[in-house]
C-alpha positions as a Markdown table, in Angstrom:
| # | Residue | x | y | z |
|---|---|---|---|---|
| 1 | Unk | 109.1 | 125.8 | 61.3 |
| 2 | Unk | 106.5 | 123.8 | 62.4 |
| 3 | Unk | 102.9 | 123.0 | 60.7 |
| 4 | Unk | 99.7 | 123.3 | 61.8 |
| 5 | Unk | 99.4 | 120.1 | 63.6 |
| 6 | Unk | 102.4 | 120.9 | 65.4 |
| 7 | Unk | 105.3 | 118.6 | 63.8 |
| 8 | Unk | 108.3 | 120.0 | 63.3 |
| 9 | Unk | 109.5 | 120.6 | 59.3 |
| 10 | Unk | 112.7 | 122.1 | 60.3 |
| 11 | Unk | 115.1 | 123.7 | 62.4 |
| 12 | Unk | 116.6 | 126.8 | 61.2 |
| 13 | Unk | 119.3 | 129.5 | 62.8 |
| 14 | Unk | 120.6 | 132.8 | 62.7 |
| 15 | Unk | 120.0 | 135.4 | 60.0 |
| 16 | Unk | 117.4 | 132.9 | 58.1 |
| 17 | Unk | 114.6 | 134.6 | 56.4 |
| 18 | Unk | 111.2 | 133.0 | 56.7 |
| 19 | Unk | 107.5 | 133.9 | 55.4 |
| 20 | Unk | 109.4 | 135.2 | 52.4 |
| 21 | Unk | 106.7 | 134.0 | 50.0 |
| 22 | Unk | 103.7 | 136.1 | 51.3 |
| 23 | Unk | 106.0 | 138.8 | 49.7 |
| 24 | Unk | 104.5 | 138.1 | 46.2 |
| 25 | Unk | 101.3 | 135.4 | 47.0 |
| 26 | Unk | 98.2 | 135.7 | 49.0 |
| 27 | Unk | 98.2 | 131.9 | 49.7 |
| 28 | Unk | 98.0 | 131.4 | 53.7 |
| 29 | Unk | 100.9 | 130.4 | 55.2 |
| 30 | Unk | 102.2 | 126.6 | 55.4 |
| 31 | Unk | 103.7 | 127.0 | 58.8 |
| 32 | Unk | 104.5 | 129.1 | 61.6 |
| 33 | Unk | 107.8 | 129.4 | 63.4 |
| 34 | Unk | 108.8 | 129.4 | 67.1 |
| 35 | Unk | 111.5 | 130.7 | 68.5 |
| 36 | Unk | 113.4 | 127.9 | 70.8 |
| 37 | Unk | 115.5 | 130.4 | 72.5 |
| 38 | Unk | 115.2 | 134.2 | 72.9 |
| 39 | Unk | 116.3 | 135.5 | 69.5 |
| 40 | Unk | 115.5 | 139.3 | 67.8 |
| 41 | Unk | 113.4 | 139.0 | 64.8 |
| 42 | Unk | 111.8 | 141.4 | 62.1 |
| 43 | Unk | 109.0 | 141.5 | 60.4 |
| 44 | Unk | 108.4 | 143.1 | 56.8 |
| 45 | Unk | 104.7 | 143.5 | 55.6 |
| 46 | Unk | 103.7 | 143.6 | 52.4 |
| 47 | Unk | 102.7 | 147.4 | 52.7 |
| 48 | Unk | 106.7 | 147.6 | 54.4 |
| 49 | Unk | 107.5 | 145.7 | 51.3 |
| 50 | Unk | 105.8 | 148.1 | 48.5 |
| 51 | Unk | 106.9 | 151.1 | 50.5 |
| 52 | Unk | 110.8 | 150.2 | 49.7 |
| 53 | Unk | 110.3 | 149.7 | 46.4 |
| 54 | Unk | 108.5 | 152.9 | 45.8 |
| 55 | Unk | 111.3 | 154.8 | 48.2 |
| 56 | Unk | 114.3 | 152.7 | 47.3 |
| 57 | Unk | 114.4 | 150.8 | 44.0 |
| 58 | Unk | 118.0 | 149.7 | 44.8 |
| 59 | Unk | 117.0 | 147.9 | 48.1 |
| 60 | Unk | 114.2 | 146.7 | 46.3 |
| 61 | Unk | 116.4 | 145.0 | 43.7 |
| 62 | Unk | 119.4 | 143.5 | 46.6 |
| 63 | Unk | 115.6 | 142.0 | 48.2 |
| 64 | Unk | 114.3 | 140.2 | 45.2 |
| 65 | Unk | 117.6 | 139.0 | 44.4 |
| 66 | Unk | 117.9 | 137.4 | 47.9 |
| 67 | Unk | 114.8 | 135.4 | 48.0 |
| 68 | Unk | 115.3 | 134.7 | 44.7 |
| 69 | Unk | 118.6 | 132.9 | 45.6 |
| 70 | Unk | 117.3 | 131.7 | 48.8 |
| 71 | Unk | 114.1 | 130.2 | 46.7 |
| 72 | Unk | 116.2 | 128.3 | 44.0 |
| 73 | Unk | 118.5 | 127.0 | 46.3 |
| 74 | Unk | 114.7 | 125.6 | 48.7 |
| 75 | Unk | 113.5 | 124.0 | 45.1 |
| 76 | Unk | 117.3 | 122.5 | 44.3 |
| 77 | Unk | 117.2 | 121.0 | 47.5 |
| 78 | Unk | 113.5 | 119.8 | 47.3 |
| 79 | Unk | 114.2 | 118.6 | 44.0 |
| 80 | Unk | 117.7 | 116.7 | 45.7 |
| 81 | Unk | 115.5 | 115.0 | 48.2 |
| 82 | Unk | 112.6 | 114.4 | 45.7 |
| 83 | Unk | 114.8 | 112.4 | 43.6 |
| 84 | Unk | 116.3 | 110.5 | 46.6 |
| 85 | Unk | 113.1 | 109.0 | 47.5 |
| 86 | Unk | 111.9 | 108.5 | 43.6 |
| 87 | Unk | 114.9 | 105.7 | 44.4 |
């Protein structure tokens, strides 16, 4: 992930979800992400988004409870390096 000036936040690899916040917000995004090697990626807009929880309420359900996990685990580990510098 990098921000807009260009510095890199983070380096992430296979199978890592991204942009999952624009989901359930309208804020613009913090960063953008680029691909250091060929990789396959998807993309799931918020219409894409809507659409399985009309069509599928199951899928729906597995999704939220993924980037809910993946969201509380972000803010456990924000919260871990918070406290490291508070030192």
């Amino acid at each position: 992930r990098k921000e807009a000036d260009g510095r890199r936040i983070k380096t992430v690899g296979p199978g890592t979800l991204v942009g999952e916040m624009g989901l359930y917000t309208t804020a613009p995004r913090s960063a953008s992400v680029l691909a250091l090697e060929p990789c396959a990626a998807r993309h799931l807009s918020r219409h894409g988004f809507e659409k399985i929880a009309r069509e599928n309420p199951e899928a729906e359900r597995l999704l939220h409870h993924l980037v809910i996990g993946l969201l509380s685990k972000r803010l456990e580990h924000a919260n871990r390096e918070r406290a490291i510098l508070l030192r």
